[in-house]
N, CA, C and O atoms as a Tinker XYZ file with bonds, in Angstrom:
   116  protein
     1  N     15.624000   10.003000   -5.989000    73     2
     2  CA    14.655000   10.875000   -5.310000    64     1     3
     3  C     13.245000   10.287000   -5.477000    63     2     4     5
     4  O     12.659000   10.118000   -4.407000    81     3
     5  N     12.777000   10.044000   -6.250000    73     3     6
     6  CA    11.726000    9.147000   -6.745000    64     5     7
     7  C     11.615000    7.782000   -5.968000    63     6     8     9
     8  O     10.627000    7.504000   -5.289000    81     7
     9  N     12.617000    7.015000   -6.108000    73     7    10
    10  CA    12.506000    6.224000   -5.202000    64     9    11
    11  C     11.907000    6.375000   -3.720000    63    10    12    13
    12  O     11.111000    5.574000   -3.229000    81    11
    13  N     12.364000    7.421000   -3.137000    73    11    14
    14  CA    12.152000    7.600000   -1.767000    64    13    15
    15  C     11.103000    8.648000   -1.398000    63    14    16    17
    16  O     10.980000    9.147000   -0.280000    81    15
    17  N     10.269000    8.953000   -2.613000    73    15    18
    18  CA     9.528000    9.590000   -2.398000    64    17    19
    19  C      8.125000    8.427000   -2.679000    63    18    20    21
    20  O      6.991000    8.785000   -2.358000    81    19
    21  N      8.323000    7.317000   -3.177000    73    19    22
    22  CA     7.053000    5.924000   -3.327000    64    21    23
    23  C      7.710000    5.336000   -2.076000    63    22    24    25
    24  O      6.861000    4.660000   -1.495000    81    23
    25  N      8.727000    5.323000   -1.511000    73    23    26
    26  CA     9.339000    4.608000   -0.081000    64    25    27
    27  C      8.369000    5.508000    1.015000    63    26    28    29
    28  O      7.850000    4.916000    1.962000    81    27
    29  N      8.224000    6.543000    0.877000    73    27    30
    30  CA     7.272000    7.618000    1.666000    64    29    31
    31  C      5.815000    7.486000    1.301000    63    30    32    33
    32  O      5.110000    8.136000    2.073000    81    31
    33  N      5.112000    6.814000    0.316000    73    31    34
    34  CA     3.877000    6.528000   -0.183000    64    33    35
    35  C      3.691000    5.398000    1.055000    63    34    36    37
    36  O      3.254000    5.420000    2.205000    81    35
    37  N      4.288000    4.379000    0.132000    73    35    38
    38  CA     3.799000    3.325000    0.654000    64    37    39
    39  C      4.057000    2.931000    2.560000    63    38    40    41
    40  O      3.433000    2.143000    3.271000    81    39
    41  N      5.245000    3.873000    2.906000    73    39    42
    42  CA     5.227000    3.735000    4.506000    64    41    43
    43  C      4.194000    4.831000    4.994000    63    42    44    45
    44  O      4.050000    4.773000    6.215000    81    43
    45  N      3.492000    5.741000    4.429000    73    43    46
    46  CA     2.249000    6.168000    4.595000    64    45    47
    47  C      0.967000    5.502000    4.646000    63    46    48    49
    48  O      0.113000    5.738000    5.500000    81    47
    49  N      0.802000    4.244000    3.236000    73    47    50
    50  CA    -0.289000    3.316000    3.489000    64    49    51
    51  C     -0.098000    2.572000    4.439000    63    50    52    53
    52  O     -1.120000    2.680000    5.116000    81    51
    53  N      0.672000    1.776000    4.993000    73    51    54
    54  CA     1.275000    0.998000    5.880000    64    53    55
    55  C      0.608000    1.367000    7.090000    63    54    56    57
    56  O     -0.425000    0.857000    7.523000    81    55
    57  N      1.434000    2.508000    7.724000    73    55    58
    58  CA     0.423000    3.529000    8.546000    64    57    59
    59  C     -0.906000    3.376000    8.707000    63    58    60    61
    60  O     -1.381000    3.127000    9.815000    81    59
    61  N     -1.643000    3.509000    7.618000    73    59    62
    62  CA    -2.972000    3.957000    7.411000    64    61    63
    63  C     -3.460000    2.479000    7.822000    63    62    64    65
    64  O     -4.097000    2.337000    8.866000    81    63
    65  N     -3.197000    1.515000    7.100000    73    63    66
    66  CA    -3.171000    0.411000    7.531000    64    65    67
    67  C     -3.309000   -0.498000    8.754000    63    66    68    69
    68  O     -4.250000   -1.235000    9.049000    81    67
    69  N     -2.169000   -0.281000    9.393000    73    67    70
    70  CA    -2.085000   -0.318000   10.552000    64    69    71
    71  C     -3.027000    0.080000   11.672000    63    70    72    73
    72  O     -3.683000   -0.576000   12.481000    81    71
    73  N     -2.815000    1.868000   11.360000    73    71    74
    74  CA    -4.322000    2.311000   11.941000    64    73    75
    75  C     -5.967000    1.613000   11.612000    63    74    76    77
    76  O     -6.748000    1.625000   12.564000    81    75
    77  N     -6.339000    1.162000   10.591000    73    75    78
    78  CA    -7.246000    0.488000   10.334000    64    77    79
    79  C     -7.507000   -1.137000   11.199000    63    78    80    81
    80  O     -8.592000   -1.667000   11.437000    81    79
    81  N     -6.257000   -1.601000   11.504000    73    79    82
    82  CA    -6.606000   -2.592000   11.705000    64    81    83
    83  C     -6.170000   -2.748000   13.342000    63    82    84    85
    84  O     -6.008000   -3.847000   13.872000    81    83
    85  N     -6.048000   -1.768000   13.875000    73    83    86
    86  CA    -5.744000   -1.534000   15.078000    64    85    87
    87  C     -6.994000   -0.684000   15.697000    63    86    88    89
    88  O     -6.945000   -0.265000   16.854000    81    87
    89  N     -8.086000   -0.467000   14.869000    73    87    90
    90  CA    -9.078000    0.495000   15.662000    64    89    91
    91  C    -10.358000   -1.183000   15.112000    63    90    92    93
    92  O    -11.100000   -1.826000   15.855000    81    91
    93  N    -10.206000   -1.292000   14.183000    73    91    94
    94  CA   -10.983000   -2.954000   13.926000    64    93    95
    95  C    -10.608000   -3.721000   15.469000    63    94    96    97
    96  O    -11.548000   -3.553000   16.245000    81    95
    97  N    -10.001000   -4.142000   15.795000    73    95    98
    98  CA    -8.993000   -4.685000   17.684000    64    97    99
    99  C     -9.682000   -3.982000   18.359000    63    98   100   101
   100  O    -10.572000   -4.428000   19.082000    81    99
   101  N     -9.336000   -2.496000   18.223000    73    99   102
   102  CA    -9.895000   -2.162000   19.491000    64   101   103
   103  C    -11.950000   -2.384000   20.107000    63   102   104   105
   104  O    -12.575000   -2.647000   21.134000    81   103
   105  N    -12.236000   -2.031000   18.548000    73   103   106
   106  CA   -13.891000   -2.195000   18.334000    64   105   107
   107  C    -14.701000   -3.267000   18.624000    63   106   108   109
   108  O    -15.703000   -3.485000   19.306000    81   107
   109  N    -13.841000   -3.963000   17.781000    73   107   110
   110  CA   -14.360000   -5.611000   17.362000    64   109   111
   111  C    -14.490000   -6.021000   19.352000    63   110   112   113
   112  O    -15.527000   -6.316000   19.946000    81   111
   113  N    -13.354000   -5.920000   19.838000    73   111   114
   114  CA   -13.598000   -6.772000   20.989000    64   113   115
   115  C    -14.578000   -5.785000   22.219000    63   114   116
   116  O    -14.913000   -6.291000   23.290000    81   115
């Protein structure tokens, strides 16, 4: 349970991530 509850962390930062560097793309250009 633990396991898949840091499997749910970190595919949350990922996300966040993602979003960050996908609005940087959209800006930047």
């Amino acid at each position: 349970m633990r396991e898949m509850y840091e499997y749910e962390n970190n595919s949350r930062l990922l996300h966040l991530v993602v979003d960050l560097a996908y609005t940087e793309l959209c800006y930047g250009v």
